[in-house]
C-alpha positions, 0 to 999 in steps of 0.5 A, spaced: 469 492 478 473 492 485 473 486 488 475 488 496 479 493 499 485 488 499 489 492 504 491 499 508 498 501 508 501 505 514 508 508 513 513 507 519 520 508 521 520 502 523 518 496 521 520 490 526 518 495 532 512 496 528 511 489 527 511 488 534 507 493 535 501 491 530 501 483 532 500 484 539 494 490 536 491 484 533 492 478 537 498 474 533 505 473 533 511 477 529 512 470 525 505 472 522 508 477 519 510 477 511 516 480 510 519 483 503 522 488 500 520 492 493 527 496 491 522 499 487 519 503 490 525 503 496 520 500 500 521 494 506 515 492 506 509 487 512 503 484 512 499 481 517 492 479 515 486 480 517 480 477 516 480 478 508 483 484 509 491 486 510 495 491 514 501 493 510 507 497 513 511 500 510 519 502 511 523 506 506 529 503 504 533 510 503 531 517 503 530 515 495 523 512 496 516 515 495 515 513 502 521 517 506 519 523 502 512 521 506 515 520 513 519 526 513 513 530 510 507 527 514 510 523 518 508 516 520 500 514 519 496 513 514 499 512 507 494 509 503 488 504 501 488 499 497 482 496 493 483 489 489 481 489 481 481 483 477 483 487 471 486 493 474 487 496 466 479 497 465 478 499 471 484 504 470 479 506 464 473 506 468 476 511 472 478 515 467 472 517 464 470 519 470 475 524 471 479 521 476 486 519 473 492 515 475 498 518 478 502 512 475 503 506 470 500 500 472 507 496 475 509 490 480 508 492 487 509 487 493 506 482 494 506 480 486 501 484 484 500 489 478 498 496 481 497 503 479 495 509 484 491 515 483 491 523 486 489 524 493 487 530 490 482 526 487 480 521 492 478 527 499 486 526 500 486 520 501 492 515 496 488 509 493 491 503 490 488 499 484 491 491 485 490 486 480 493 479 483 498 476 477 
């Protein structure tokens, strides 16, 4: 069963501006702000929390990545929403027998959580994210 929308990622050029940015938006402080890298996914990554929920900012390490593929196509904005699941393989199944397939194998994204993503094809053009904290 999904849980909570865990976070909304938004692609951008660049984080530390961006940072700055999105903390005076809600009222807090750039040290508020936690800071990763996923070499995974070729991905500098932000969150600031919010309530229960988190704002993910999304900075591509290269022109290798996922999300440099994303700026140079549509530019900064909306990347993806993510919903939290504590199991993330039977919702994965769920959804599958509804005809909505993921686009990847579960893996470890940021924050150590096991993720899997699905088509925008499949979900009104939006990219939705299965999370399941580890």
């Amino acid at each position: 069963m999904i849980k909570s929308i865990d976070h909304i990622a938004i692609a951008v050029s660049d984080l530390d501006k961006a940072v700055e940015r999105y903390t005076a938006l809600i009222g807090t402080t750039p040290d508020a702000a936690r800071i990763e890298e996923v070499p995974s996914e070729h991905v500098r990554v932000a969150f600031l929390s919010i309530g229960g929920t988190k704002i993910e900012l999304l900075e591509p390490l290269n022109s290798d990545g996922p999300i440099a593929r994303f700026l140079e196509k549509k530019g900064e904005g909306l990347h993806h929403i993510a919903l939290e699941t504590e199991d993330l393989e039977e919702e994965t199944r769920r959804t599958a027998g509804e005809g909505i397939i993921p686009i990847s194998e579960p893996s470890t994204g940021a924050n150590n959580k096991k993720v899997v993503f699905f088509n925008p094809k499949d979900t009104n053009r939006v990219l939705i994210e299965f999370v399941q904290k580890l």
